[in-house]
N, C-alpha and C positions, 0 to 999 in steps of 0.2 A: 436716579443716582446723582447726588450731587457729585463734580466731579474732583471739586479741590484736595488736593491729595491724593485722588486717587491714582493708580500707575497701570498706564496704557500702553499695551503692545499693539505695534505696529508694523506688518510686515511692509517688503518696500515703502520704508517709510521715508527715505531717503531724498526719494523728485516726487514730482506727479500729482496724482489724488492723493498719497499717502503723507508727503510731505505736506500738502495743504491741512490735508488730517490735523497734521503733529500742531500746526504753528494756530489752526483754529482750538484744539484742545489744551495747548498750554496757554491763551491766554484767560481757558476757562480755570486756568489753577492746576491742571494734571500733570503729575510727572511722569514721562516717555522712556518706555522703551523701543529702541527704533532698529529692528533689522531688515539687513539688505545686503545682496551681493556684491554690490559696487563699493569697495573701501573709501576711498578718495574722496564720492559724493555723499557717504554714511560722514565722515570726519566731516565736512565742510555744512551739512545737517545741525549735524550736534553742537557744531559751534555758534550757527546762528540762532537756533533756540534755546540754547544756553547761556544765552545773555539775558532771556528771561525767565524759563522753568528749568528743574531741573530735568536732564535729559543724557542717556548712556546709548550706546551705537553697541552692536551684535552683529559683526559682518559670520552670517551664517548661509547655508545650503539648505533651503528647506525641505528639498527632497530627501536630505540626508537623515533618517530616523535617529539613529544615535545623536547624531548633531544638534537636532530640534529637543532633544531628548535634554540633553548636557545645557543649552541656553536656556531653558526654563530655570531650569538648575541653577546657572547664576544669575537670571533675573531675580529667582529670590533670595538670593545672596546679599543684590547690590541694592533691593528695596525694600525687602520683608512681606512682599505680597504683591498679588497678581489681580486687577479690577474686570480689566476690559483689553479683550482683543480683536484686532481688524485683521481680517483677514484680507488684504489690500494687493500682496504680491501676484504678479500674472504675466504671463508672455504670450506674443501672436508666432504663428509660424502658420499663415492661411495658403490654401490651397484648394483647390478642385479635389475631390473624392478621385475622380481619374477624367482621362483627357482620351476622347475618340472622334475619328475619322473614317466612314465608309466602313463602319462596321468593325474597324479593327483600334483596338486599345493601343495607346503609344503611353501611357503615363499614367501614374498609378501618386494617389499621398503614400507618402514612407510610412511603414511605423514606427521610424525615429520622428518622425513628423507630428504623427497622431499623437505618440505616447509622450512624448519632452513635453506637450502640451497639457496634456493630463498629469502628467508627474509635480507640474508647478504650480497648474491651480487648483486641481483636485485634490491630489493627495499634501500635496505642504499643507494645503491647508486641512485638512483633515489630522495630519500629525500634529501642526500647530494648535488647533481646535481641542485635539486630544490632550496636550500637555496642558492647556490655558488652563482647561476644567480642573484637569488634577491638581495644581496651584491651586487654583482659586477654593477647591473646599481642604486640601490639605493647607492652605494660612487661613480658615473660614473666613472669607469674603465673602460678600452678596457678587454678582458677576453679570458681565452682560458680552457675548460674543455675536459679532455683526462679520458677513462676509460678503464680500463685495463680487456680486455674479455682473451680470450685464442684459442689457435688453435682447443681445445674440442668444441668450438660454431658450429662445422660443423655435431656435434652428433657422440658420442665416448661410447663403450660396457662399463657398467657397472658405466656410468655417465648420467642418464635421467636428473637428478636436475641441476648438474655440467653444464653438456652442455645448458641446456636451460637458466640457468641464464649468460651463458657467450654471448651466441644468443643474448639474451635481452639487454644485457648494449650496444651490437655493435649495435643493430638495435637504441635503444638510444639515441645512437653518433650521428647517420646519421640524425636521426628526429631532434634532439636539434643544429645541423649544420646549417637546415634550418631556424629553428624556431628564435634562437637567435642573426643570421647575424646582424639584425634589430637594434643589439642592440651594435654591437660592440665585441659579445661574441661568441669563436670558438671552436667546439667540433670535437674530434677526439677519437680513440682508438688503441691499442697497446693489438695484440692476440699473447702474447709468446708460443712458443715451451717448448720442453722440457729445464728449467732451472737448471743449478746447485744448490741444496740449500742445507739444514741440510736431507730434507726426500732421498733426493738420494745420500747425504753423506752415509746416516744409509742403502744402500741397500746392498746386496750379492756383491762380486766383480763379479762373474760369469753376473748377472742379470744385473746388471750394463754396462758390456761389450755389451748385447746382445741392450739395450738401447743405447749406441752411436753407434750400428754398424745400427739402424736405420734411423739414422740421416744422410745424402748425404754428409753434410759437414765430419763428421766423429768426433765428441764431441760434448757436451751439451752446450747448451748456461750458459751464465754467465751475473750476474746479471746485469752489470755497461753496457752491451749492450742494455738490456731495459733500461735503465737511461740515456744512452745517445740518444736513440730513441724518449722518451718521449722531453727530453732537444731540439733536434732537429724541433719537432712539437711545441713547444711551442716558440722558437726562429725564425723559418721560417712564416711568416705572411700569405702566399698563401696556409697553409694545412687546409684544414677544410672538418669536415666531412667521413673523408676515416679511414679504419680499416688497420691498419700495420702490415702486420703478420711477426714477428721474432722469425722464427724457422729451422734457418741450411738447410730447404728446403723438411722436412718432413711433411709426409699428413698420417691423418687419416686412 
């Protein structure tokens, strides 16, 4: 898919991987849709990349079905069609499964714990996923939906919730590859590694060390490497369906 002109959703597209997304795909020509929970840094998004593509902010709830439901709804309002969506939004809330001592249980994950977790990667994007398509054949577009799981979907200590909704969105991929060929619309996914971001800015330098010395390549990824991974799946017409792990070559 070339992408000039085309109009890219993007959830947390706001900071992060997803803002890298936005500013690698507008300078391939795309115009953005960018939501995300945080107002403040959705506005301060949109102005910096609107100095060179065009680009609209959607401070939305993705867990909210009606919600996701309604912003579809004016994304094609405010573009006339829907190309490609990243499924980019995600939250941690880690924890031990439970915590014992001499045989007795003192601490259990919540299931506000488990499920907050699941409600924002799994199922947003699953509603996201759902309205993207219905756009994309109801303005007949060709289409390409990429979600962003993580190298945790293989099952990682101290992430039951984490891993399983990153599991979910890649098993997702592979099912909506098949489902939607039919239609012109191609799904894929992108499971990063350890990334650079503000939470392993803020770590120990010590602990930090002991982290890239896991890594085979020998440093963290960096974000404009998933942005041009995703860029890459969305520009190559024959990827569909496959989960991309980009992670220096570290395993669980």
């Amino acid at each position: 898919m070339d992408l000039k002109d085309k109009v890219v959703v993007i959830t947390g597209g706001a900071g992060g991987l997803g803002y890298a997304m936005a500013e690698n795909l507008a300078a391939a020509g795309a115009k953005l849709a960018l939501i995300d929970m945080d107002q403040e840094k959705l506005e301060k998004a949109c102005a910096n990349i609107g100095a060179t593509a065009e680009v609209q902010g959607y401070a939305v709830d993705i867990t909210d079905e009606e919600d996701v439901f309604a912003t579809f709804q004016f994304i094609k309002e405010d573009f006339g069609q829907v190309n490609v969506l990243i499924n980019n939004a995600g939250i941690l809330r880690d924890g031990l499964l439970l915590k014992a001592k001499e045989g007795q249980v003192f601490d259990r994950m919540s299931f506000d714990q488990f499920q907050s977790v699941i409600n924002v990667n799994l199922t947003g994007s699953f509603l996201c996923g759902r309205e993207a398509a219905a756009a994309m054949i109801e303005t007949g577009q060709e289409g390409v939906i990429i979600n962003i799981s993580s190298l945790a979907k293989a099952g990682n200590v101290g992430q039951s919730n984490y891993a399983a909704s990153k599991a979910g969105v890649a098993a997702m991929s592979v099912g909506w590859a098949k489902e939607l060929a039919r239609y012109n619309i191609r799904s894929a996914a992108v499971a990063p590694g350890v990334i650079e971001t503000e939470m392993t800015a803020a770590m120990k330098p010590e602990a930090l060390e002991r982290l890239e010395k896991m890594v085979p390549v020998g440093r963290l990824g960096q974000a404009e490497e998933i942005a041009s991974t995703v860029r890459f799946i969305i520009e190559n017409d024959y990827v569909n369906g496959r989960i991309f792990e980009i992670d220096g070559g570290i395993r669980l």
